[in-house]
C-alpha positions, 0 to 999 in steps of 0.5 A: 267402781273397778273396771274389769276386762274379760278375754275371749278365744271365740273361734268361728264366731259369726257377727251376729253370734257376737251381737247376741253373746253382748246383747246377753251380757248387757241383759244380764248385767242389768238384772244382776244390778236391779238385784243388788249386784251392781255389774255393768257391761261397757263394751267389747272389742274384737280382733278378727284375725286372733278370733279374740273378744275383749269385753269391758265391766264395772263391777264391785268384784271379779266374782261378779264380772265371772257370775255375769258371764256364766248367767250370759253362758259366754265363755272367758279366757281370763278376767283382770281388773284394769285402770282406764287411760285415755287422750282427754286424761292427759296433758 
């Protein structure tokens, strides 16, 4: 399944305003693929000092990684599909 990254401006966002925003995305994406829409929030990270959240999706389109985060009323810059790389992938 393609993985998707979404990008936010989220400025002035508390920790716990955070940990509620994917807290949400992790519901809604659950009741998203028990309906028949397979979309799976895989976690975020976020850069303080640009006040920007970077959030990671499975999902089998845009359309519904973008479904998912107005369901969650969480604000996005942009999505773009992504290819994931990491040390263990590497000889």
């Amino acid at each position: 399944m393609p993985q998707y990254m979404v990008e936010r401006h989220l400025p002035g966002i508390t920790p716990e305003q955070l940990s509620a925003a994917a807290s949400r995305a992790k519901n809604v994406t659950a009741e998203m693929t028990s309906q028949g829409k397979p979309v799976r929030y895989l976690r975020s990270t976020f850069v303080p000092s640009e006040e920007r959240s970077f959030c990671l999706f499975d999902a089998s389109s845009e359309q519904d990684v973008q479904e998912a985060n107005e369901r969650a009323e969480i604000p996005l810059l942009r999505i773009t599909e992504v290819k994931h790389i990491s040390a263990d992938d590497l000889a």
